[in-house]
C-alpha positions in Angstrom: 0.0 0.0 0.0 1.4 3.4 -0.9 1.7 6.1 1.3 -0.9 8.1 0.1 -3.2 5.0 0.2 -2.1 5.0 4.3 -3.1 9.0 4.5 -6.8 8.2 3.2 -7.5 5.0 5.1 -6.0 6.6 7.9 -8.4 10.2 7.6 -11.1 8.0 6.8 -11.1 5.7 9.8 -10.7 8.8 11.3 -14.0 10.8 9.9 -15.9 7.1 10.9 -14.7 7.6 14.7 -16.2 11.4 15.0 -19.5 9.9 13.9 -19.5 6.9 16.7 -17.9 6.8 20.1 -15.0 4.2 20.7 -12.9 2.7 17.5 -12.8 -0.2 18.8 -14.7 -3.5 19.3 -18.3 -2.3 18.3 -18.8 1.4 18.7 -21.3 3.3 20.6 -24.4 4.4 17.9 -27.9 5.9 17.6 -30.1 3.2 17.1 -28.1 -0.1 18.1 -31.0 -2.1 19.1 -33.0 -1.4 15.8 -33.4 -4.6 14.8 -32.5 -7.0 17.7 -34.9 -4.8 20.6 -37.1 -2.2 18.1 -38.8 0.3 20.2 -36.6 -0.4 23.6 -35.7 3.4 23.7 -39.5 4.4 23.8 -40.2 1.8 26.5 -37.5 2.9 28.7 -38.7 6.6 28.5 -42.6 5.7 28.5 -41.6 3.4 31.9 -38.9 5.9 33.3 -41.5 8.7 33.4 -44.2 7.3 34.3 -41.8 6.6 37.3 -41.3 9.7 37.7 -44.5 11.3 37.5 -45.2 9.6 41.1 -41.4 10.0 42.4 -40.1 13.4 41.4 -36.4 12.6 43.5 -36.1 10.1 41.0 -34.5 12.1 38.4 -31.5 13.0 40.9 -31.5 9.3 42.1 -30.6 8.1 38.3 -28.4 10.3 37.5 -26.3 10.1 40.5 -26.2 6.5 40.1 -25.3 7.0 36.4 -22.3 9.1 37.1 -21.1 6.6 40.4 -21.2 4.0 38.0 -19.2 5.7 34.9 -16.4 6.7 37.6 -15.4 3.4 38.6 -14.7 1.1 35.5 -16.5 3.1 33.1 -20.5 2.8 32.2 -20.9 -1.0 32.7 -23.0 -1.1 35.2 -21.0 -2.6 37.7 -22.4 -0.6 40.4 -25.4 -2.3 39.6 -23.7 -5.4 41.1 -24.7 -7.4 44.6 -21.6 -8.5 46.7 -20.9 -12.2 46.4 -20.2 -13.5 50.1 -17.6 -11.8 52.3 -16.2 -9.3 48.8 -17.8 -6.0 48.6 -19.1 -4.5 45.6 -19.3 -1.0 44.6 -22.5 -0.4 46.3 -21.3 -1.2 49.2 -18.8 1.8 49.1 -19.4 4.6 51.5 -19.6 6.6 48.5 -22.7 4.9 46.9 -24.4 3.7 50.6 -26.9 6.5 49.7 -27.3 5.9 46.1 -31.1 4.9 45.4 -33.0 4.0 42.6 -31.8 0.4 41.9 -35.1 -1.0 41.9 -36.6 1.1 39.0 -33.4 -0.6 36.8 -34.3 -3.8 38.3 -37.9 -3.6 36.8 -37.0 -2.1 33.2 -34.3 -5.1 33.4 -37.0 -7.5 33.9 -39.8 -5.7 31.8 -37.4 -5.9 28.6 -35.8 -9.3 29.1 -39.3 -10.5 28.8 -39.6 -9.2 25.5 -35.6 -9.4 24.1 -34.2 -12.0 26.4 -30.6 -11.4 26.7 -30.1 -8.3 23.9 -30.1 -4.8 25.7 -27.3 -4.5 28.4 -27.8 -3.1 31.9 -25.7 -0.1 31.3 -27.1 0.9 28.3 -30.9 0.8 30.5 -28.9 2.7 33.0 -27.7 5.4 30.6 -31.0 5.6 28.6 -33.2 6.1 32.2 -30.9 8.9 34.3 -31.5 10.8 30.8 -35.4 10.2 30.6 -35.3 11.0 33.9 -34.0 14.2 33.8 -35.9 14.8 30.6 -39.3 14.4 32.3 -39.8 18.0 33.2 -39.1 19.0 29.4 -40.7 16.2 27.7 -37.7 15.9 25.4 -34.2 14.2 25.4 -31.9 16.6 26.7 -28.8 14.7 25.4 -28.5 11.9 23.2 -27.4 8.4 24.2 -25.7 6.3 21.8 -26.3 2.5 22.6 -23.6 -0.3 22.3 -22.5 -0.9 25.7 -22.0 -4.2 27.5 -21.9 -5.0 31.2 -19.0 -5.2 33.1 -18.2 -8.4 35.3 -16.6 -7.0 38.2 -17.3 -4.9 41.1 -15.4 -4.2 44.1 -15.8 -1.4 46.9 -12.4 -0.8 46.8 -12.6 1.0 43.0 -15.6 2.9 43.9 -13.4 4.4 47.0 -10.4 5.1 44.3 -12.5 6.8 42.1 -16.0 8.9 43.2 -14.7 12.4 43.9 -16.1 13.1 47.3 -17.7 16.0 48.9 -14.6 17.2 50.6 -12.6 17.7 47.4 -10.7 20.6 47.4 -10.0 22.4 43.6 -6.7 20.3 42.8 -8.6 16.6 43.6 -11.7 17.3 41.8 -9.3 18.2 38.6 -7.5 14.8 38.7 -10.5 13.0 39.3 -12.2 14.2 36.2 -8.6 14.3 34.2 -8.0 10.3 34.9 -11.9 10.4 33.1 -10.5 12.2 30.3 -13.1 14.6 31.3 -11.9 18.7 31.7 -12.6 21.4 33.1 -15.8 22.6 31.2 -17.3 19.1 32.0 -16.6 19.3 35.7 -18.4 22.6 36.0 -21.2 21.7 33.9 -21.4 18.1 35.5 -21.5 19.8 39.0 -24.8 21.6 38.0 -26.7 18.2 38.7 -26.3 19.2 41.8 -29.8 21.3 41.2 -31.5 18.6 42.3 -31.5 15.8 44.8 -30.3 16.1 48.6 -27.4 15.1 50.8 -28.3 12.4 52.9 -25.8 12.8 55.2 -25.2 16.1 57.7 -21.3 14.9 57.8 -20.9 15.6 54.3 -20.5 18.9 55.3 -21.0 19.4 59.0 -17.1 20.5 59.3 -17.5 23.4 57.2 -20.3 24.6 59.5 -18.6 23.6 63.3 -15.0 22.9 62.6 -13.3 23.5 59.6 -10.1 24.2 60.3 -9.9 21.6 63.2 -10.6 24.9 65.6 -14.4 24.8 65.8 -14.7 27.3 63.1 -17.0 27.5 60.5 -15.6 27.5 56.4 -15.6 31.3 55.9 -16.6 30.7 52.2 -20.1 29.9 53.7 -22.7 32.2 53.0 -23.2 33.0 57.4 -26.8 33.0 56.8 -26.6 30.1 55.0 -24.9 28.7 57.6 -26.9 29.4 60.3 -30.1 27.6 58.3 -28.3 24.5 57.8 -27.0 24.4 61.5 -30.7 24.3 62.3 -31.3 20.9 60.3 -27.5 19.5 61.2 -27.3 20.8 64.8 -23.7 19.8 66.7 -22.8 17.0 67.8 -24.4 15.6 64.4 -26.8 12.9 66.4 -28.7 11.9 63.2 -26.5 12.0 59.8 -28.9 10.7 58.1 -30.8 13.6 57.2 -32.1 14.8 54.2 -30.7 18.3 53.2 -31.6 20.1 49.7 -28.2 20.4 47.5 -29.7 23.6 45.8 -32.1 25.2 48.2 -35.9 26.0 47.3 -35.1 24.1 44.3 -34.1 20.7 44.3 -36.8 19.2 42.5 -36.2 21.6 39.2 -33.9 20.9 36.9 -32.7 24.7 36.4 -29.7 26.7 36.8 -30.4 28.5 40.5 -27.5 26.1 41.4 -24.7 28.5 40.0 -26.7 31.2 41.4 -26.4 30.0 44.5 -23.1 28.9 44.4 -22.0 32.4 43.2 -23.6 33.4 46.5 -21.4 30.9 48.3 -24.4 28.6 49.1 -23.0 25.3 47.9 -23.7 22.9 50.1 -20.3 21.0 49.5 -16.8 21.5 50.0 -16.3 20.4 46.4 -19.0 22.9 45.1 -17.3 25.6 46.8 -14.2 24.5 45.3 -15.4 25.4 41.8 -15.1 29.1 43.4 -11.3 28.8 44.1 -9.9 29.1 40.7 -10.9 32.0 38.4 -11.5 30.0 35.3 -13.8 27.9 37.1 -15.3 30.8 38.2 -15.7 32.4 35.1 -17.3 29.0 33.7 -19.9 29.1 36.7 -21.0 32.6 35.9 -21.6 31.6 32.3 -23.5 28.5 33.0 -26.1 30.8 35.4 -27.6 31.2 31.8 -30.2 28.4 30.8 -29.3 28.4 27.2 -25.9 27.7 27.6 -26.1 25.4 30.7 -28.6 22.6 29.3 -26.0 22.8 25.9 -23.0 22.6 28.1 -24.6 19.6 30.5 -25.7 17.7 27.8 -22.4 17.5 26.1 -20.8 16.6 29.3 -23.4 14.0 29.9 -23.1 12.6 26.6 -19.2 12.5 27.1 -19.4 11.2 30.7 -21.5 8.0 29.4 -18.6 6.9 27.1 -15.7 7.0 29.6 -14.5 3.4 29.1 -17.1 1.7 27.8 -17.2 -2.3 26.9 -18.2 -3.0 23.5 -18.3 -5.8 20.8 -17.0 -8.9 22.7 -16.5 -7.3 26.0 -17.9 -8.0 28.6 -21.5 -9.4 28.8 -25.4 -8.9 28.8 -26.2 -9.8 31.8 -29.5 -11.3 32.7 -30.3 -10.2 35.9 -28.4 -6.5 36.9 -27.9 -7.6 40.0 -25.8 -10.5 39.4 -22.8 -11.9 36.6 -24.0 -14.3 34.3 
């Protein structure tokens, strides 16, 4: 083959990859289960929001779990996996003991293996519902989902640990985090806007920066005092009941809108991590932009839609597993 002859081979295999996600194996497409599961996409949106027309934390609940997931061994579902015996799985991280939802993948799982028995994988369902979920309120996608993955095998505590950027993440950790994703800044900014809905489950997540953040029983000075005081009134000190539910964007944690970065701006983030986004200016400047709603739901779902690739298993990797709970 002449050199010339390598030059086109080599731009066209290139122009193929922008069009599809992953060269290699079997790439990520629209419409993958066309003719093996027709109509599977529908389903999951007619079943996801029907869920949430009755369960309106659902949305949050999806699409935390979708991003838990996609951190630790990419989008294969693993945290989808029970622990066999005495190992862990990724669930059983402190990280994901709050994560919720499971049993709504559990029943699309079943509902569609009934119908294509063995054919759409468990992180595909996974990726398809945290999108329909967050959809709901707009009756339209919000980003699109190519469809080609296959489930992952393995799933240990110990990854999810490694890799789920936690709450008390200053600037520097949050930017390694999403680098080893081969995610940037732009998507860590945008991706921290889904903190406009759900809630914290947990007053420790951030009870130091209201009683003792310094180890001197002060409170973060990047706290909004008001703000402060408020959430002292929920977590009071000593924190006798962690497990309560705190809104993540106040007043608003049901709406899918951008009054996070407003708030944030106002240095109301509930988190150490969302404050973080504060401490660098380009970050900062990224955060004032997304406060618009045109250019936040753009910017989100481009992140989302590049979050949902990170190491994905396609063509003989992996498996389609049966039952999400468990390896074939």
């Amino acid at each position: 083959m002449t050199s010339r002859h390598v030059i086109v081979s080599c731009f066209l295999f290139y122009v193929v990859c922008l069009g599809t996600v992953g060269c290699n194996g079997q790439w990520l497409r629209r419409g993958f289960y066309e003719f093996t599961c027709p109509g599977v996409e529908r389903f999951v949106r007619d079943f996801t929001w029907s869920k949430v027309q009755y369960d309106p934390t659902l949305p949050a609940k999806l699409i935390r779990m979708h991003f838990h997931d996609c951190f630790v061994r990419g989008c294969d579902a693993s945290l989808l996996i029970d622990r066999i015996g005495s190992t862990q799985a990724e669930k059983d991280a402190v990280p994901n003991l709050t994560v919720s939802g499971f049993e709504v993948i559990d029943e699309l799982k079943a509902e569609i293996e009934r119908v294509c028995p063995g054919i759409v994988s468990c992180a595909d369902i996974l990726s398809l519902a945290a999108r329909d979920a967050a959809s709901y309120q707009f009756r339209r996608p919000l980003w699109e989902v190519l469809t080609g993955r296959r489930d992952g095998r393995v799933s240990l505590a110990s990854d999810a640990i490694q890799n789920i950027p936690s709450p008390f993440s200053n600037f520097t950790s949050l930017m390694q985090s999403f680098f080893r994703k081969g995610l940037n800044l732009d998507d860590l900014v945008a991706l921290s806007g889904a903190h406009t809905i759900g809630v914290s489950r947990n007053c420790s997540n951030f009870a130091a920066r209201l009683y003792n953040f310094t180890g001197r029983g002060d409170p973060d000075p990047s706290l909004d005092p008001l703000y402060a005081q408020f959430l002292r009134t929920i977590c009071p000190n000593p924190i006798n009941f962690p497990a309560t539910e705190v809104e993540m964007d106040p007043e608003s944690s049901l709406s899918f809108d951008t009054k996070y970065f407003t708030n944030l701006l106002q240095n109301r983030g509930l988190f150490q991590s969302d404050a973080a986004l504060l401490s660098d200016g380009y970050s900062t400047a990224i955060v004032r932009r997304l406060q618009r709603p045109n250019v936040f739901f753009v910017e989100f779902a481009r992140s989302m839609k590049k979050m949902s690739t990170i190491d994905v298993l396609t063509g003989n990797a992996g498996e389609i597993r049966k039952n999400c709970r468990v390896v074939n």
